[in-house]
C-alpha positions as CSV (number, residue, x, y, z in Angstrom):
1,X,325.7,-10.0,228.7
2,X,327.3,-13.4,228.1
3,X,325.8,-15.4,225.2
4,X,324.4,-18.9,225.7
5,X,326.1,-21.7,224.8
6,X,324.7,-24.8,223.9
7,X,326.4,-28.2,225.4
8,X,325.8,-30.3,222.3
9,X,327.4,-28.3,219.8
10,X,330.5,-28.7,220.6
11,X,330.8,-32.0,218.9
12,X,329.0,-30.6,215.6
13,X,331.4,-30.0,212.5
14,X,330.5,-26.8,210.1
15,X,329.9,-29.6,207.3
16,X,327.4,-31.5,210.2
17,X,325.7,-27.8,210.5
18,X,325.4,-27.4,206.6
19,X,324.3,-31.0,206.0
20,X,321.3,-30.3,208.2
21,X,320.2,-26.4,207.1
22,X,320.3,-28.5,203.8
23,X,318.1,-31.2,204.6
24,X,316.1,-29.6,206.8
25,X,315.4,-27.1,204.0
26,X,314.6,-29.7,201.3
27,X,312.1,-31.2,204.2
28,X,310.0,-28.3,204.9
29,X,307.8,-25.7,202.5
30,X,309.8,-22.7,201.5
31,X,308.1,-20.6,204.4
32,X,308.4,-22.9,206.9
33,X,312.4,-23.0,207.0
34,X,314.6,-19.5,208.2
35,X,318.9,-19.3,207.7
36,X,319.0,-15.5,206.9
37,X,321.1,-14.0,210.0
38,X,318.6,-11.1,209.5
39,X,315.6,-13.3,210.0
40,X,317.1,-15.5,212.6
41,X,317.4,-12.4,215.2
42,X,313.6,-12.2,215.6
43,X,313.9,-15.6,217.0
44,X,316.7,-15.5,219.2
45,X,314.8,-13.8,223.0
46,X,312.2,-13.7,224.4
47,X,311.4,-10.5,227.0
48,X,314.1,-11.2,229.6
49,X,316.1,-8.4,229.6
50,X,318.9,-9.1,231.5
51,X,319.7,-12.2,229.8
52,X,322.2,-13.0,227.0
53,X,320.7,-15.5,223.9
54,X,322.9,-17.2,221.1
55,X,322.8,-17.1,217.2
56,X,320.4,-19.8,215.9
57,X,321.4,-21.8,212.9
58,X,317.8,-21.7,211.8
59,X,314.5,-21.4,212.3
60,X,311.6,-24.0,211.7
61,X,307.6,-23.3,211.2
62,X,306.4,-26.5,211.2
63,X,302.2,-26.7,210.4
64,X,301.9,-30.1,211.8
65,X,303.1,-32.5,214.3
66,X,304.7,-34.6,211.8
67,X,306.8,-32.0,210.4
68,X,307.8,-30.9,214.0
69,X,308.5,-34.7,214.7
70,X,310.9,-35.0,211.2
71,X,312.8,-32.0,212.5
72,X,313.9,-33.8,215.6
73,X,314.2,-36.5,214.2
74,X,316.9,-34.9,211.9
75,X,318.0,-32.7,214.8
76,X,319.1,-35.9,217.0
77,X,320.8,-37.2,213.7
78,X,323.5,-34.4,213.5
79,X,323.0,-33.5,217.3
80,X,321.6,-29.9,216.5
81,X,320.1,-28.5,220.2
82,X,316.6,-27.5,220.0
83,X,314.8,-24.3,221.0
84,X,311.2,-24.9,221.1
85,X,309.3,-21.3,220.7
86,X,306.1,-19.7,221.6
87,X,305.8,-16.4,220.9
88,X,308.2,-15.1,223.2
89,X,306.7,-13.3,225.5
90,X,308.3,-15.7,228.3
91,X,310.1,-13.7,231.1
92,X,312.8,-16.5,232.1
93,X,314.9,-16.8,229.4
94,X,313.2,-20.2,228.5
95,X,313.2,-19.5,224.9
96,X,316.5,-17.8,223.8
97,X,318.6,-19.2,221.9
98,X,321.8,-20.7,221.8
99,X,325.0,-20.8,220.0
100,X,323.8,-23.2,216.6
101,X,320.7,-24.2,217.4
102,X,317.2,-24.9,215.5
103,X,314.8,-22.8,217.1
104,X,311.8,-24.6,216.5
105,X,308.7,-21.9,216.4
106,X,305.3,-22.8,217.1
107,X,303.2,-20.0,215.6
108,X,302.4,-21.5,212.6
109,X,300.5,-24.2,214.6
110,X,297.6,-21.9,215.4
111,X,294.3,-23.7,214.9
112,X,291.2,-24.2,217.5
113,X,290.9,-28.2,216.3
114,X,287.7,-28.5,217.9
115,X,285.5,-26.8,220.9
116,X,283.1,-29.6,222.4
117,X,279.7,-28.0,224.6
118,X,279.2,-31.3,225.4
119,X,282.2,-32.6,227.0
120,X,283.0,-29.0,228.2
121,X,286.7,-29.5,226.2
122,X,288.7,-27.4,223.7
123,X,291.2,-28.5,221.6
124,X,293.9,-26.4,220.0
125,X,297.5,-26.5,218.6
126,X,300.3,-24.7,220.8
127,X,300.4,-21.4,218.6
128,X,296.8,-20.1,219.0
129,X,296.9,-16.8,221.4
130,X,295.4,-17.2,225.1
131,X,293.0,-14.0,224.3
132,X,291.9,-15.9,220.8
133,X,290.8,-19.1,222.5
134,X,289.4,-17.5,225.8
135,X,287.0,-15.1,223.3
136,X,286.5,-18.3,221.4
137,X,284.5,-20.0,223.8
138,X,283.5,-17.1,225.8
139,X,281.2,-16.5,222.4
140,X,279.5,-20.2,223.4
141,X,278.8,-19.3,226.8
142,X,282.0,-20.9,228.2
143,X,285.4,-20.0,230.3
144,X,289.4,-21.1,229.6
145,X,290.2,-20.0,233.4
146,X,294.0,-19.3,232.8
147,X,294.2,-15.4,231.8
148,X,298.0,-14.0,232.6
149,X,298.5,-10.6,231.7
150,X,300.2,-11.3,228.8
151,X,297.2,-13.0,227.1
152,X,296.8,-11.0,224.4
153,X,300.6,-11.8,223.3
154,X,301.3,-15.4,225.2
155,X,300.4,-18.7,223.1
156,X,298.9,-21.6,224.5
157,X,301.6,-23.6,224.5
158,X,304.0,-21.4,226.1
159,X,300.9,-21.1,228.4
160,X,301.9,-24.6,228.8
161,X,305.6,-24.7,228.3
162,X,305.6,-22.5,232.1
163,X,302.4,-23.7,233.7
164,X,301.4,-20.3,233.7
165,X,298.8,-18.7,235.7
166,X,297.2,-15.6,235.7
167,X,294.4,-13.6,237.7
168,X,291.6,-15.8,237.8
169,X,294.3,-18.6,238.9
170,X,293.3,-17.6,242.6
171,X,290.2,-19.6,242.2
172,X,290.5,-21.3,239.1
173,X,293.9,-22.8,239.7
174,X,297.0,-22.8,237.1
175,X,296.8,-24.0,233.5
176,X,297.8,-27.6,234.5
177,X,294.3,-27.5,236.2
178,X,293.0,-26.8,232.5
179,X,294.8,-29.8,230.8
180,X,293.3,-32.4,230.5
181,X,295.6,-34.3,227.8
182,X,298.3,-33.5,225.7
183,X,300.1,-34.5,222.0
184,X,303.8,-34.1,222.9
185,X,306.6,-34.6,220.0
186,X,309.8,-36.0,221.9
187,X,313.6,-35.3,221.2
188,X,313.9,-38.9,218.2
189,X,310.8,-37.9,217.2
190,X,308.5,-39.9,218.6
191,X,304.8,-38.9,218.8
192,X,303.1,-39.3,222.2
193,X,299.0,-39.0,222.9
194,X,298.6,-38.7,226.6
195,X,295.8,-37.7,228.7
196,X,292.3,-37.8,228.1
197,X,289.4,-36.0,227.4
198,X,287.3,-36.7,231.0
199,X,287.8,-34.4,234.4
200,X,289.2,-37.5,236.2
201,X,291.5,-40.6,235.1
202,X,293.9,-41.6,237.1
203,X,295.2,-44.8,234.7
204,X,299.1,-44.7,235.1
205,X,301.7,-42.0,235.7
206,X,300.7,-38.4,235.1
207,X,302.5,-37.3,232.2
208,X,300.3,-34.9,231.5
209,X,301.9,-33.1,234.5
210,X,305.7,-33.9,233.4
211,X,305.4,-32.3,230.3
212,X,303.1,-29.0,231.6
213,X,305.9,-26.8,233.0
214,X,309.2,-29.0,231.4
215,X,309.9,-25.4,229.1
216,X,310.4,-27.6,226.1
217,X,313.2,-29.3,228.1
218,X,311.5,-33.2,227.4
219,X,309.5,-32.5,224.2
220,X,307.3,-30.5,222.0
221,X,303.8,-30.2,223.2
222,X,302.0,-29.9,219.5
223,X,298.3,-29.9,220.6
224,X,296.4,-29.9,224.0
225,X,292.8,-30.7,225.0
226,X,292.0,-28.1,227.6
227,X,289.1,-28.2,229.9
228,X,286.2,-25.5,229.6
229,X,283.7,-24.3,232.3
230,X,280.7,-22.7,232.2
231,X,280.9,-18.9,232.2
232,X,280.4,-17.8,235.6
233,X,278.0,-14.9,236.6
234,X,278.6,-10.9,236.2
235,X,281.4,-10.3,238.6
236,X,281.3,-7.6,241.2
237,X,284.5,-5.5,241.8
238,X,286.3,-3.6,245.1
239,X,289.3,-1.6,245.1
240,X,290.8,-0.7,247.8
241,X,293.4,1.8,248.7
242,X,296.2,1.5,252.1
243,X,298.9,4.0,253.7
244,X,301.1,1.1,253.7
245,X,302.0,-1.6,251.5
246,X,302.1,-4.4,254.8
247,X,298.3,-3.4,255.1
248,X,297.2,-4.4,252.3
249,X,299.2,-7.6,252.8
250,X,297.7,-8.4,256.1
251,X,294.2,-7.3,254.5
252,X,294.8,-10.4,252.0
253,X,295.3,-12.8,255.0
254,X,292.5,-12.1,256.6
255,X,290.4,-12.6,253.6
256,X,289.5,-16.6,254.5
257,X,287.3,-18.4,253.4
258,X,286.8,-15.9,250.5
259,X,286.6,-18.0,247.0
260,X,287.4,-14.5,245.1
261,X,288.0,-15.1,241.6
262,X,290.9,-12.5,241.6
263,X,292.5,-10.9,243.9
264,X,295.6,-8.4,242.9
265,X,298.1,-5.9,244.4
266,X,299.6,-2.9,242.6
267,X,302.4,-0.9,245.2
268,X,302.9,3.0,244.4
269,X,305.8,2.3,242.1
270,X,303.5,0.2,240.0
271,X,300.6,2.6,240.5
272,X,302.4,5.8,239.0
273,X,303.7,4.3,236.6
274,X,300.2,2.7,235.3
275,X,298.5,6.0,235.9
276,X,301.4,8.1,233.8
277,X,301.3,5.9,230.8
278,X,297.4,5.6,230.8
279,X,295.7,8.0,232.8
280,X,293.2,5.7,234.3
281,X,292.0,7.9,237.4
282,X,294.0,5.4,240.0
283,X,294.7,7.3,243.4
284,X,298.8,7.9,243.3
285,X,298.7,9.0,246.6
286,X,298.3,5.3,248.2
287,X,301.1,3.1,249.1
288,X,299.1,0.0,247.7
289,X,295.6,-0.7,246.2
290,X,294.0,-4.1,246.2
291,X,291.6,-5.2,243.6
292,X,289.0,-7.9,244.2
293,X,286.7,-9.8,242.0
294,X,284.0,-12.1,242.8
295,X,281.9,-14.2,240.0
296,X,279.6,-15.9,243.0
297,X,275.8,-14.8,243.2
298,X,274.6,-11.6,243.4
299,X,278.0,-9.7,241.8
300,X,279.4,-11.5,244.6
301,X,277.7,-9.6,247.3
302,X,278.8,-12.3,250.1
303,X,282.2,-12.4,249.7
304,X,282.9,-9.1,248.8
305,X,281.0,-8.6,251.9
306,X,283.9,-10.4,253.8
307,X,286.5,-9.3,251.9
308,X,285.4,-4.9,252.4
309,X,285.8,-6.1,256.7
310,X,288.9,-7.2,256.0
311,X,290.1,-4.4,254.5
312,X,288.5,-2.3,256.8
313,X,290.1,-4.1,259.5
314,X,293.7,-3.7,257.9
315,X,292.6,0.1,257.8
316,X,291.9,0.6,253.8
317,X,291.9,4.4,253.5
318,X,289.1,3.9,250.7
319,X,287.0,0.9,249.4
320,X,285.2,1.3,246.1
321,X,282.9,-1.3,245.1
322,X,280.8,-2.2,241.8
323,X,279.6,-3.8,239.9
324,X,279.4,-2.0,236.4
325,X,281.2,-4.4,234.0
326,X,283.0,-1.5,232.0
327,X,284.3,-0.2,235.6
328,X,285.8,-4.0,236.0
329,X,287.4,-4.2,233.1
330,X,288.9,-0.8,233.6
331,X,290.7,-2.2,236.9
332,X,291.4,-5.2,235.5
333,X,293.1,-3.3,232.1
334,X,295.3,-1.1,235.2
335,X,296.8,-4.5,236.6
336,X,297.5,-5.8,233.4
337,X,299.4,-3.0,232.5
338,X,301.4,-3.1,235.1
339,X,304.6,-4.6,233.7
340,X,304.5,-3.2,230.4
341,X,304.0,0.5,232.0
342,X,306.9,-0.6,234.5
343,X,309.1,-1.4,231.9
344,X,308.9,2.2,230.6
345,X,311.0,3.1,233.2
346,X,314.2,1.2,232.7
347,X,315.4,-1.9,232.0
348,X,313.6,-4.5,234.3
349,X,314.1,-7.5,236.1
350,X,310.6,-9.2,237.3
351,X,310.9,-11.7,239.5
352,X,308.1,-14.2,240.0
353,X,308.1,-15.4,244.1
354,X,305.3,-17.4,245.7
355,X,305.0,-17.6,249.5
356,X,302.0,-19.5,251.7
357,X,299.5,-16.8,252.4
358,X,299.6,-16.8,255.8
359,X,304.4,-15.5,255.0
360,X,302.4,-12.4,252.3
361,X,302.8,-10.1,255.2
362,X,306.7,-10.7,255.9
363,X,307.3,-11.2,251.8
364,X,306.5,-8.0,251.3
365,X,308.1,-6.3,254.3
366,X,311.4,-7.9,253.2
367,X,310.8,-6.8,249.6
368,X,310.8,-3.3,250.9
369,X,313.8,-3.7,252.9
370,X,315.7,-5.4,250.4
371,X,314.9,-2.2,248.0
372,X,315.9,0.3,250.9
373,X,319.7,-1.7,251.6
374,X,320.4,-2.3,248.0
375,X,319.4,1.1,246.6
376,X,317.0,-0.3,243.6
377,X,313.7,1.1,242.9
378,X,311.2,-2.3,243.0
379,X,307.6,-1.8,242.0
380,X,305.6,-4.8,243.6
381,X,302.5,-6.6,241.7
382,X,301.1,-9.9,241.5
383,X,298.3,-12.4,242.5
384,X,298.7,-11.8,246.2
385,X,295.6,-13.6,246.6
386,X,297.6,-16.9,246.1
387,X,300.6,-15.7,247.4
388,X,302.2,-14.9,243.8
389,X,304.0,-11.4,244.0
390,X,305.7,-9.9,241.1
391,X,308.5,-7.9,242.4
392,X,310.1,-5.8,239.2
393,X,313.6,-4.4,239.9
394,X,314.1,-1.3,237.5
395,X,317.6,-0.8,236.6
396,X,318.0,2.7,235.0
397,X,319.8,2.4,231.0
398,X,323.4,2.0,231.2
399,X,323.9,1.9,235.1
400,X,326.4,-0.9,235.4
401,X,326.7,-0.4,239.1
402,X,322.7,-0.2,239.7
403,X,322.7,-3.8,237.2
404,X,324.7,-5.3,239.7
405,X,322.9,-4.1,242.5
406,X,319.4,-5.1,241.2
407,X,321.3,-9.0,240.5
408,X,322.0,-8.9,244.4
409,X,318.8,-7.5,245.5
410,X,316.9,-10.5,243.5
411,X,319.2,-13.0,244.8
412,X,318.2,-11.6,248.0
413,X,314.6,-11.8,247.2
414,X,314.6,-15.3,246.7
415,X,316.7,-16.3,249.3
416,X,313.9,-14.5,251.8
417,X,311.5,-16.6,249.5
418,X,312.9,-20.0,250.4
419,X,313.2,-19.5,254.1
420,X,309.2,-18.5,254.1
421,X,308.5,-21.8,252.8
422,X,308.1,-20.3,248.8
423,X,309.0,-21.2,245.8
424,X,311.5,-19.2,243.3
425,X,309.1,-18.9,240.5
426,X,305.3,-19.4,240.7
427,X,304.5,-19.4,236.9
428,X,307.1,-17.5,234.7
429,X,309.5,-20.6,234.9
430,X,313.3,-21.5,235.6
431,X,314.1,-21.1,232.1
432,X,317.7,-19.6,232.0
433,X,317.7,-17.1,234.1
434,X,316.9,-18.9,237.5
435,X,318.5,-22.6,237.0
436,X,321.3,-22.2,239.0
437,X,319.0,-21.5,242.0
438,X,316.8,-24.3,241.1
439,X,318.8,-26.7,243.2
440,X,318.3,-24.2,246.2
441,X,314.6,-25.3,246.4
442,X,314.7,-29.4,244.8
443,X,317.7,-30.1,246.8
444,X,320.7,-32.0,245.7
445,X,317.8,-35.6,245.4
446,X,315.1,-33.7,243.6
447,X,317.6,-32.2,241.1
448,X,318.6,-35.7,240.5
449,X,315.9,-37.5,240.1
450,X,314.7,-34.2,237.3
451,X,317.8,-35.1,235.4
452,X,317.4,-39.0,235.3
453,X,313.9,-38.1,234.0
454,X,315.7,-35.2,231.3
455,X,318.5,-38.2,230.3
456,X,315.7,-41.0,229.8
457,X,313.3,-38.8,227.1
458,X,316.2,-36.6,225.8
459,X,319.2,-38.7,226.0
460,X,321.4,-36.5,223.3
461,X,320.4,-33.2,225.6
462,X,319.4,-31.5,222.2
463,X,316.2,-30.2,224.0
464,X,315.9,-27.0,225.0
465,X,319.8,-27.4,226.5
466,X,321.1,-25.0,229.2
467,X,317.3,-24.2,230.8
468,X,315.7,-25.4,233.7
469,X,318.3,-27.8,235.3
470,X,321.3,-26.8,236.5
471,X,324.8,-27.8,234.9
């Protein structure tokens, strides 16, 4: 694995280097500052396996917006890049580290400023946990809709760093539909208020937007007032089992005008492995299970109603349905497992693909082939129900030759992506490991246009350098 190099260091003496450990130090609380080599290699990755990360030449922990805003300010003076940080749980490379820089960690930043009932609103700093918030508010009868998988281990703001999503996203949309404004700290320091607190507002440009899914590559988002919904109703839950993976697909497709508030595919690679790390009961036998959730009336009776035809129709060898709340959870625990118990097998490459529904059906049939002609085991997951698959390319320890066939059978992947009208990543981000492809699906106009906006709020290019937008 190659290291990554950061462009601005070049120009950055050793004495430059010291000079800045030294004041940066001075500037920040004891704790709040990290130069010990040691130390520093907790913050160099975050879970992308097949990616290289640099050596940082520290570590900051701001508490406050101000500190984080001195630290750039200092970081533009001696051109030190900047690594923003959540808490690393990001599968794009968007928070390793490069050759010298200040990786700039936001865990320290962890409080719940304020949850209004009134205004349906949350406001919280960028290190609280996903899980901590959403059981925050669940306890006063409210919802935060965006729930990936990792939300026990993913913070808020690199929730917001990737635009993540999740399971509920199917009906409850990504996390930018769950910000409503934003405190963002830019690369000279500047502190920016943007947003608001109301549902609608449409007073000048959206930069709510720009910053939600930049990967720390315009600024450091330092606090965000989230919207909140009422908690919806006990859910009602079907699984469903298929013979082939392309039937469960084609099951999803049919499922219209279904408002499901999750809908999830697990393969038999992804199946087996869940069930021999945590012995949950699923059927190993199938070539692909669907699980469906719906929080309308009645459990969801309707739509679940519509959504058992379908899978009848797509000839489900078994439908399950309930609506016991343990039960749910259960299923809902199995796909969330899914990439940890995945990774148990080798090293792993998960690619993050979004096709229209109506292109689910061929996605996964080229998936499949692309396994067969490159020779790499794949277990296929994701939030089919918005077209959001999760194919994980396992690359058994110390195969060279399989590393470099999983590399080609990913490129493949997204190639077949693009020509179904998708995109290369539907949550996870470009972060390192997909910016040379980036210009593959922007085109040679939109990359431009990204980079005048990237040169006009980070002119130095300390921020986050060598992520997102291609060299």
């Amino acid at each position: 694995m190659q290291r990554l190099a950061s462009g601005p260091l070049g120009a950055v003496t050793s004495r430059a280097r010291a000079d800045f450990v030294g004041e940066l130090t001075a500037m920040l609380p004891p704790e709040g500052v990290v130069t010990r080599p040691e130390a520093l290699e907790g913050f160099q990755r975050d879970q992308t396996h097949v990616l290289g990360a640099g050596k940082p030449l520290a570590a900051a922990l701001p508490r406050t917006a101000a500190e984080v805003s001195a630290a750039l300010v200092l970081a533009s003076k001696y051109r030190i890049p900047v690594v923003p940080r959540g808490a690393g749980s990001g599968l794009a490379g968007g928070a390793n580290a490069v050759d010298g820089c200040l990786t700039l960690s936001m865990l320290r930043m962890d409080r719940i400023v304020e949850i209004s009932t009134d205004d349906l609103v949350a406001v919280v700093q960028p290190g609280v946990m996903n899980a901590t918030l959403a059981a925050e508010v669940a306890g006063q009868g409210l919802l935060y809709a965006p729930d990936p998988s990792s939300l026990e281990i993913s913070s808020i703001g690199g929730n917001l760093a990737t635009n993540a999503g999740g399971l509920r996203c199917v009906k409850y949309g990504v996390t930018r539909e769950s910000t409503l404004g934003l405190e963002v700290v830019l690369a000279d320091g500047t502190i920016l208020r943007t947003g608001r607190r109301t549902v609608k507002g449409v007073a000048g440009f959206d930069l709510v937007g720009l910053f939600v899914g930049s990967e720390g590559t315009l600024g450091v988002i330092t606090e965000a007032t989230l919207r909140l919904r009422p908690a919806p109703p006990p859910a009602g839950t079907l699984l469903a089992s298929f013979a082939g993976l392309a039937d469960a697909a084609e099951a999803v497709a049919g499922m219209r005008g279904v408002s499901a508030s999750v809908i999830e595919l697990m393969d038999q690679t992804t199946i087996r492995a869940v069930e021999d790390w945590q012995r949950l009961g699923l059927d190993t036998s199938s070539a692909a299970i669907l699980i469906v959730r719906s929080d309308g009336a009645d459990f969801g009776r309707v739509e679940l109603d519509v959504v058992e035809l379908a899978c009848q129709s797509s000839r489900a060898t078994g439908i399950l349905r309930s609506t016991d709340a343990l039960e749910s959870e259960g299923l809902m625990g199995a796909r969330r497992a899914a990439f940890p118990a995945l990774e148990r097998l080798g090293i792993t490459l998960l690619e993050d693909v979004a096709v229209p529904r109506g292109r689910i059906v061929e996605l996964v049939a080229a998936v499949e082939r692309i396994a067969d002609e490159h020779q790499v085991q794949i277990g296929t997951f994701g939030h089919v129900g918005d077209g959001n698959l999760h194919p994980t390319l396992i690359i058994p320890r110390g195969d060279e030759a399989a590393r470099g066939r999983a590399l080609e059978a990913a490129d493949a992947i997204l190639a077949i992506t693009l020509s179904l009208g998708g995109t290369i990543s539907g949550e996870h981000g470009i972060g390192a490991l997909k910016r040379e492809r980036l210009a593959d699906e922007l085109g040679p106009e939109g990359i431009r246009v990204s980079w005048a906006i990237k040169n006009a709020l980070d002119p130095l290019g300390i921020m986050n350098p060598g992520k997102v937008l291609p060299s």
